[in-house]
Structure formats: C-alpha cells, structure tokens
Backbone as CSV, one residue per row, in Angstrom:
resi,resn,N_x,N_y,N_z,CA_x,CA_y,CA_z,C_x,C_y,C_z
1,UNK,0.817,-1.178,0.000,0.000,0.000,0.000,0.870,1.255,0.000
2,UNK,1.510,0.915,1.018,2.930,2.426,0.826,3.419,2.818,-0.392
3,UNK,3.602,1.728,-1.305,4.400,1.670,-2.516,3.529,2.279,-3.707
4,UNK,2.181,2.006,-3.312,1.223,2.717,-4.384,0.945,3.793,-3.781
5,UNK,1.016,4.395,-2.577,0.482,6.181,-2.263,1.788,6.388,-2.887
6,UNK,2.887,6.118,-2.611,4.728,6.868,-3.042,4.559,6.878,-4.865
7,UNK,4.119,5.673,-5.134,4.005,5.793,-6.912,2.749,6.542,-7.666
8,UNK,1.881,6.787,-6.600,0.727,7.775,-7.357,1.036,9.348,-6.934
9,UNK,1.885,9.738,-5.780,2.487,10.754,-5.169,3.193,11.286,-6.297
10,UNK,4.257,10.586,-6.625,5.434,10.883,-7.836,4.758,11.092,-9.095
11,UNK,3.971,10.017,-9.253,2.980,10.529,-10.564,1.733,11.780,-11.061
12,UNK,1.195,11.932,-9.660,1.047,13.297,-9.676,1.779,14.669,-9.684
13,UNK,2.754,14.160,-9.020,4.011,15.378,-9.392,4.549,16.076,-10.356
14,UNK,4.686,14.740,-11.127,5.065,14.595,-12.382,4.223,15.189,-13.251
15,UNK,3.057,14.918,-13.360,2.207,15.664,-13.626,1.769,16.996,-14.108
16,UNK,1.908,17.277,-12.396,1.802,19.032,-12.199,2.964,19.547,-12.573
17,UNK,4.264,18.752,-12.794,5.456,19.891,-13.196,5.187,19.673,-15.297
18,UNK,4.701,18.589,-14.951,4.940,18.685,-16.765,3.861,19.739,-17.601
19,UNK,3.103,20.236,-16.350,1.533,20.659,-16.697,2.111,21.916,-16.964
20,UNK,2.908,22.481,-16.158,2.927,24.093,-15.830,4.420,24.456,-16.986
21,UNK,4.534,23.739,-17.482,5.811,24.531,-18.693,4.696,25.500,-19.500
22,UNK,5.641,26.606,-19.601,4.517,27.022,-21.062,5.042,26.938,-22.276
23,UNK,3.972,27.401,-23.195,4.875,26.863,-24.538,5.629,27.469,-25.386
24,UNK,6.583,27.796,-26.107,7.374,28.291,-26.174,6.409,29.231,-27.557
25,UNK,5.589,28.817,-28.090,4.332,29.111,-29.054,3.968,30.496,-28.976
26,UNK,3.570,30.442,-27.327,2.735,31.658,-26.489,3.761,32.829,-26.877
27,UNK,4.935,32.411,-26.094,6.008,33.572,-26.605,6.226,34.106,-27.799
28,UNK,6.236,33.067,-28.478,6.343,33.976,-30.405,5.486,34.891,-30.449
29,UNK,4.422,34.130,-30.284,2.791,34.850,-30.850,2.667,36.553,-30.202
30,UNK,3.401,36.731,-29.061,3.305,37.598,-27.627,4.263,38.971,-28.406
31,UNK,5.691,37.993,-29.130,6.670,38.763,-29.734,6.275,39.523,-30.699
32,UNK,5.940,39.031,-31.839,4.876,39.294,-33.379,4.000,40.358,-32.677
33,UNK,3.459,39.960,-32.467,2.247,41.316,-31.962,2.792,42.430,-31.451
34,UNK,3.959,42.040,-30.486,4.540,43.402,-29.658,5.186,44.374,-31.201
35,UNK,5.858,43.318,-32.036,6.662,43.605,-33.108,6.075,44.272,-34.178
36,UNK,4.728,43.707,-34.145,3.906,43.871,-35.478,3.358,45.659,-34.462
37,UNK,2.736,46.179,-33.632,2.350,47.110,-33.230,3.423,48.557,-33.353
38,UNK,4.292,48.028,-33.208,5.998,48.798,-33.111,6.351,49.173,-34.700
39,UNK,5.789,48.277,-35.790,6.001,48.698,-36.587,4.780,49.318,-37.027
40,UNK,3.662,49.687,-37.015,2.361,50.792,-36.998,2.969,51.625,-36.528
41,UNK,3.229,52.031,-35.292,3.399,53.367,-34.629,4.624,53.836,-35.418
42,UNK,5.435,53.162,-35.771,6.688,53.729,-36.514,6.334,54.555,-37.657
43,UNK,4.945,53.516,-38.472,4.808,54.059,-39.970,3.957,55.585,-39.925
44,UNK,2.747,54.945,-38.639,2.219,56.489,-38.095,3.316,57.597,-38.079
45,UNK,3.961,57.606,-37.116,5.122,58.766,-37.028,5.684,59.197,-38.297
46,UNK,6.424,58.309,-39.169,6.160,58.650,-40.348,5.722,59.295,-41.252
47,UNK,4.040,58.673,-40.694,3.541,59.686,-41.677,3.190,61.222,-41.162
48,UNK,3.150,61.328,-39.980,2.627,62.581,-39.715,4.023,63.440,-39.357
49,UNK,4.783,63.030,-39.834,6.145,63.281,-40.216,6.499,64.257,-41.276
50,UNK,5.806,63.493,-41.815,6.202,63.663,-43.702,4.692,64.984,-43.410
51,UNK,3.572,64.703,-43.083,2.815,65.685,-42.886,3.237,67.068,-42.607
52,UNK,3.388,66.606,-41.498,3.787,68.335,-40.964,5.234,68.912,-41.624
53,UNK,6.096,68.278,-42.682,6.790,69.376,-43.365,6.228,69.871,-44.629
54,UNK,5.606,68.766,-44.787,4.768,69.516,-46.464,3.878,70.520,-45.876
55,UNK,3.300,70.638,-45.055,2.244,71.653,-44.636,2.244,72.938,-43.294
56,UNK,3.764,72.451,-43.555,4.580,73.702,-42.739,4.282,75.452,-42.953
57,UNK,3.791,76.023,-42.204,3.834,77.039,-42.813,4.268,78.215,-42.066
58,UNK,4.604,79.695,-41.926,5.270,80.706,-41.437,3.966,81.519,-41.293
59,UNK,3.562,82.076,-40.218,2.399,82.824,-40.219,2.679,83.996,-39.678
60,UNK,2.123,85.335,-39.940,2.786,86.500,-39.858,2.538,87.044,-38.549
61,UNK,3.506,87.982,-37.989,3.215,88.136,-36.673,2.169,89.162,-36.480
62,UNK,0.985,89.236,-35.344,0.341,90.487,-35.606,0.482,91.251,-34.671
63,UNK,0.433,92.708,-35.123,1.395,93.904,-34.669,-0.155,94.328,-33.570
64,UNK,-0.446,94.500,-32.926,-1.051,95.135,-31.669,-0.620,96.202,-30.768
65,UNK,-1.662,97.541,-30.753,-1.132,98.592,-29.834,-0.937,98.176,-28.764
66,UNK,0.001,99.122,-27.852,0.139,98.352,-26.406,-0.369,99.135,-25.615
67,UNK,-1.772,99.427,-25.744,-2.360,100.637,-24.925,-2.324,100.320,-23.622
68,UNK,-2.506,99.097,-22.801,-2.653,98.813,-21.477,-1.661,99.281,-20.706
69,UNK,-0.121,99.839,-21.554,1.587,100.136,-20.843,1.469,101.456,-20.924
70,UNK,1.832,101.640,-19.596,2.203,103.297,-20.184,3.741,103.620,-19.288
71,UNK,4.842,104.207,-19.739,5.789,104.090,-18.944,5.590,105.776,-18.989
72,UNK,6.091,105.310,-17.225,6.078,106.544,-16.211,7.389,107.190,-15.673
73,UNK,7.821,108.323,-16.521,9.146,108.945,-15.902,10.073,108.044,-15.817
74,UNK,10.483,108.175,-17.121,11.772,106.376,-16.997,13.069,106.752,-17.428
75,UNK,12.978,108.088,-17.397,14.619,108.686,-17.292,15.694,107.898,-16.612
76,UNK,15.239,107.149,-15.630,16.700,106.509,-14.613,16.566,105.218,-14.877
77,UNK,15.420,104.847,-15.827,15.722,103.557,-16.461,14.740,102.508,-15.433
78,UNK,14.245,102.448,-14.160,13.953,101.701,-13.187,12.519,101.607,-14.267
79,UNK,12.269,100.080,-14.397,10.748,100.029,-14.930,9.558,100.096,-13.642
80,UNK,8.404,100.308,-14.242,7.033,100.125,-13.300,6.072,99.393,-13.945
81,UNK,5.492,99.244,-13.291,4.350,98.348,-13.727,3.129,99.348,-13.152
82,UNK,2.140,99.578,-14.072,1.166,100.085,-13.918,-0.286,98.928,-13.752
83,UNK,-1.002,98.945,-12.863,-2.003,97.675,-12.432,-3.593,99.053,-11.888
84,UNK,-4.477,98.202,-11.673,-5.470,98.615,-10.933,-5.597,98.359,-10.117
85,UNK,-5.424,98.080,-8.457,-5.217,97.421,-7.124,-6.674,98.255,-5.954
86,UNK,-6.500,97.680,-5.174,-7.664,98.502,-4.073,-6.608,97.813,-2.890
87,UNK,-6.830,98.775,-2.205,-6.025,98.250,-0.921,-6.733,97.130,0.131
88,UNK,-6.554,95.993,0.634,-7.330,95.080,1.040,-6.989,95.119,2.040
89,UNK,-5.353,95.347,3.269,-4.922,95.385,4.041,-3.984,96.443,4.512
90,UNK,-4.202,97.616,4.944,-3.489,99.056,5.064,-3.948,100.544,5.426
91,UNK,-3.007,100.869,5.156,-3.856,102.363,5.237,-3.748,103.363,3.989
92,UNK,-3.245,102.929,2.964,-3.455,103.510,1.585,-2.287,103.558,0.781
93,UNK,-2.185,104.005,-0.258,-1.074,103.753,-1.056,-1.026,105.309,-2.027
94,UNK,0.267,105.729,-2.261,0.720,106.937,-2.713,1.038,106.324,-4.107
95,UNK,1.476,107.400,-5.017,1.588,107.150,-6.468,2.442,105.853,-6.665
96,UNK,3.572,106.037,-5.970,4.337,104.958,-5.915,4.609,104.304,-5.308
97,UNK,4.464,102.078,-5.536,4.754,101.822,-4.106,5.968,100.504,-4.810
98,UNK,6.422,99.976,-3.596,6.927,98.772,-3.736,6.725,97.520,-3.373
99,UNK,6.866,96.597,-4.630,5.798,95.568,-4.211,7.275,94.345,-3.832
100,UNK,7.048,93.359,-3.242,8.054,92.708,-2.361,7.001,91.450,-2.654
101,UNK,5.842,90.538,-2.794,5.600,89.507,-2.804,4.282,89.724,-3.555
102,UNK,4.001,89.072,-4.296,2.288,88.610,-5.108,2.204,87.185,-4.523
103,UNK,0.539,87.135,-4.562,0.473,86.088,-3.616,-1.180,85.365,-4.568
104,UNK,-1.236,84.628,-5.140,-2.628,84.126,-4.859,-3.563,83.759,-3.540
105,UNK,-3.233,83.558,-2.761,-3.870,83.311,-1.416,-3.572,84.622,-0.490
106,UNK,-4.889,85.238,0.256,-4.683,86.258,0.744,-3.934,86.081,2.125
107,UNK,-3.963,84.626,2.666,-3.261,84.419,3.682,-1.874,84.338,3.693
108,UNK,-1.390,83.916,3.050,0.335,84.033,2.265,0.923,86.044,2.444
109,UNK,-0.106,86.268,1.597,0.151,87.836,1.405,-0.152,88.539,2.934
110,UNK,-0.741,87.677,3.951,-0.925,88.608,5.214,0.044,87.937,6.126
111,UNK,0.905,86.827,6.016,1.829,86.457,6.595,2.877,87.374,6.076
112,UNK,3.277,87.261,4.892,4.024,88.722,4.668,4.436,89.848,4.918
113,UNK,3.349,90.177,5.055,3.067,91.902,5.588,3.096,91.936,7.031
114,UNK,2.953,90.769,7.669,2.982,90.563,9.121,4.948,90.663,9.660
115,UNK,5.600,89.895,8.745,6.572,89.897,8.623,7.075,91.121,8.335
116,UNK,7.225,91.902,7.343,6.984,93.286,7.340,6.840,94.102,7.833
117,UNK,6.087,93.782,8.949,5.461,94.657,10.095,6.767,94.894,10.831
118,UNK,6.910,93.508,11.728,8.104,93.370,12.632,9.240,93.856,12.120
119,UNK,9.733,94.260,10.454,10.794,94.628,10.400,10.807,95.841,9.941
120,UNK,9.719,97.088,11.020,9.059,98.300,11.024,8.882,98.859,9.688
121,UNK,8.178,98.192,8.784,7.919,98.726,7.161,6.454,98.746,7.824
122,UNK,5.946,99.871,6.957,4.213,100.413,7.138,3.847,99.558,6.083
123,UNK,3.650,98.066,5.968,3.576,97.050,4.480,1.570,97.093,4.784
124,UNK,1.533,96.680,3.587,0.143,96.800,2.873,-0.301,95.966,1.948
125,UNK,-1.625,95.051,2.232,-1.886,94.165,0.856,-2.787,94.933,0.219
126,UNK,-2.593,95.005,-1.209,-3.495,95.061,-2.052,-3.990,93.495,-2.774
127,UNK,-5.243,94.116,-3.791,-5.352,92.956,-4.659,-5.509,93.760,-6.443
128,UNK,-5.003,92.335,-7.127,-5.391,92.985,-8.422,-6.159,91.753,-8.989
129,UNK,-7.380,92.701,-8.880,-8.488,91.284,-9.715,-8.637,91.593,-11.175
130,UNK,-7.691,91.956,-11.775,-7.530,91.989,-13.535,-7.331,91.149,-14.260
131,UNK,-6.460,90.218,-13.500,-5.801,88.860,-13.978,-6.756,87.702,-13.248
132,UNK,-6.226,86.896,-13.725,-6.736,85.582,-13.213,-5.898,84.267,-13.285
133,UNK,-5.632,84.045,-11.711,-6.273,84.161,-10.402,-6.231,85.869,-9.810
134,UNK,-7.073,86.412,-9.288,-6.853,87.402,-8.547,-5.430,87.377,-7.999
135,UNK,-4.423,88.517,-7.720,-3.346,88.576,-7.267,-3.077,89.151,-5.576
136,UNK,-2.890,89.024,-5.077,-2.457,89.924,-3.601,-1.196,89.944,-3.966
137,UNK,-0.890,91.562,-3.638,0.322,92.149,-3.866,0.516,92.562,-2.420
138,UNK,2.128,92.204,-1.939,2.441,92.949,-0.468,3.227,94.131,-1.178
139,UNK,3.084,95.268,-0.066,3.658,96.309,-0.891,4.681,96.699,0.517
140,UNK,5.641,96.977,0.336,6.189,97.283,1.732,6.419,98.807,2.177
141,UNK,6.592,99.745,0.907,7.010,101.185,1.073,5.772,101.456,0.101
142,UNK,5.867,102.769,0.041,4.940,103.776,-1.176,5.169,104.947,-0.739
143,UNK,5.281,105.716,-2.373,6.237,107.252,-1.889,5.159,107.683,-3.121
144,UNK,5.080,109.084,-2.653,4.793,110.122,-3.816,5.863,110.643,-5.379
145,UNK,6.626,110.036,-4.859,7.638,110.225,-6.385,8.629,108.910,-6.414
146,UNK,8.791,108.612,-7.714,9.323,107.431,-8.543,10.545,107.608,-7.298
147,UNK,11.714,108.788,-7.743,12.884,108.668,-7.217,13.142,107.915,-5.855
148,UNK,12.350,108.566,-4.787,12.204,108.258,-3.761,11.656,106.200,-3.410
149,UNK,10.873,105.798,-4.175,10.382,104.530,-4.383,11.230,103.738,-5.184
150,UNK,12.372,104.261,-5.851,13.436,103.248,-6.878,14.393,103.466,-5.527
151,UNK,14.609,103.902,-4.794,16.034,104.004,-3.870,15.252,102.875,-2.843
152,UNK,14.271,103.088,-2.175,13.578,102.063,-1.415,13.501,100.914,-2.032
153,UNK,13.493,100.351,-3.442,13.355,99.097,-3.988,14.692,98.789,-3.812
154,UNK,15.671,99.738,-4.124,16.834,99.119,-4.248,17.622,98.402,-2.850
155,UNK,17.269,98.832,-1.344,17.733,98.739,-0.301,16.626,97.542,0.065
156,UNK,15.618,97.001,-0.840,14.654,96.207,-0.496,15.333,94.526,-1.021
157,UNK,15.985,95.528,-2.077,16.240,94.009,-2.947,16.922,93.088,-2.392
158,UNK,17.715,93.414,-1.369,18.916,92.770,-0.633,18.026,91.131,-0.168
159,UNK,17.033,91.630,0.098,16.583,90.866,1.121,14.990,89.942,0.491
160,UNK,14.431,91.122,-0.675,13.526,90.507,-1.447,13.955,90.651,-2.653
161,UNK,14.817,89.839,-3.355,14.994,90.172,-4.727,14.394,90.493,-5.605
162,UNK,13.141,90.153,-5.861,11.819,89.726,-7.164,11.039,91.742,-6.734
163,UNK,11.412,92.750,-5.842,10.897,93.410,-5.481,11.095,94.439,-6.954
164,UNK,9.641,95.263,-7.263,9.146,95.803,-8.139,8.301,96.936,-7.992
165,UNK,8.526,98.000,-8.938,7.757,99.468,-8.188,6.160,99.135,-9.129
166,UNK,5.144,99.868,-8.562,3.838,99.753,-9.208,3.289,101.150,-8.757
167,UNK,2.905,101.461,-9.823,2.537,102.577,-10.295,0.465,101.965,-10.141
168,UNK,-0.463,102.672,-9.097,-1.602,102.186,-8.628,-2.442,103.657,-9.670
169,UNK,-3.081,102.569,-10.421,-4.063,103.729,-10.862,-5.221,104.085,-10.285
C-alpha cells in the first residue's frame, strides 16, 4: 500500500510539473504582436512626419497697440508696472509703491506683511483682480515720487529680490 500512495504521489508530481511549462508558441505569438504594433506606430510617425513638413507654414506676426503700458518717468531707467489694485490690508497707497511679494492666497500675502510689520515697514496688501487668479500684492514702502520709491526698492532688494515698483491707478 505504501508503494502505491509513493508511486501515485510521484505521478502526480510529475504531472503538475509537466503541466505548468509554457509553450514556447505563447512567446512567439506575444513577440509578433509586440513587433507587429511597433512597426504601426513607426509608420504612423512617419507619416505625420512627412505631414507636418509639407504643410509647414510661417504665419505673420500680428502687430497690436500696447495701450494697457504706459511708462512713467523712466529717465533713470527703473521700470514700473502700472495695475489697478484697491487696498485690502493698510492704510493707503501713494503714487508709488513697492511691491516685495504677489500672492494668490490672501493668507500668504498677510503672513508677509505681518513679517513686514516686525521689520518696522508700514507694508500693505493690495489685490489685483484683472488677472486671473486674482493677485495679492504685499507692498512694503509707497512714496509720492518714482525717485524716492526706486532708492527704497533698491535697499529692499537685498533681502527681497523679485521686489518691483507699481505705479496704482
């Protein structure tokens, strides 16, 4: 009895290992297809290859006024940016101010200005809802004349590089 569970044991074994080869068939068939797809996408590319130089074309640039710019007293060369803003956090803003951070989130822009605070700047958020997303601008100085607001950007930059004068209409 031992001798037939040990010889039907082995023969089932045998079995299950001869069962589970796969066939070497599967693989071709698996290859071809991967092969045969590889060469479509090739001929595609190809063609839209060959497309887009025959139907290449140069289109002319169009010339548009730039009424929205207006540069303001630019003798010393310092640019401005002219925007529409309302003050959202401050006590007001003079012709010229300096802006030190834009912020999409008004909380970003009031951590800022909080910061600002402590390092005794009279800072101020505005917003500019012209663009989209709405912008919060921290402004840290604002002077009644350019000169005075390009010397303040410049002693700003040390510390905020990206800092920029805006001219508030």
């Amino acid at each position: 009895m031992k001798k037939y569970t040990v010889l039907c044991a082995a023969l089932v074994t045998a079995m299950i290992f001869t069962g589970c080869k796969s066939k070497e068939s599967a693989y071709k068939q698996a290859y071809l297809k991967a092969k045969q797809q590889e060469e479509i996408q090739q001929a595609n590319a190809a063609t839209v290859s060959q497309n887009t130089q025959s139907t290449a074309s140069v289109v002319p640039m169009e010339e548009k006024a730039a009424n929205n710019t207006q540069v303001i007293d630019n003798g010393d060369n310092v640019t401005v940016r002219q925007e529409t803003v309302s003050v959202v956090n401050g006590t007001g803003l003079k012709n010229f101010s300096v802006v030190v951070g834009s912020f999409s989130l008004k909380a970003n822009a009031e951590g800022l200005q909080q910061t600002l605070k402590a390092d005794g700047y009279n800072a101020q958020v505005v917003i500019n809802s012209d663009v989209t997303p709405a912008m919060y601008r921290v402004i840290a100085t604002t002077f009644e004349t350019k000169s005075e607001a390009a010397s303040s950007r410049a002693a700003l930059m040390t510390k905020y590089p990206g800092a920029w004068l805006l001219y508030a209409k």
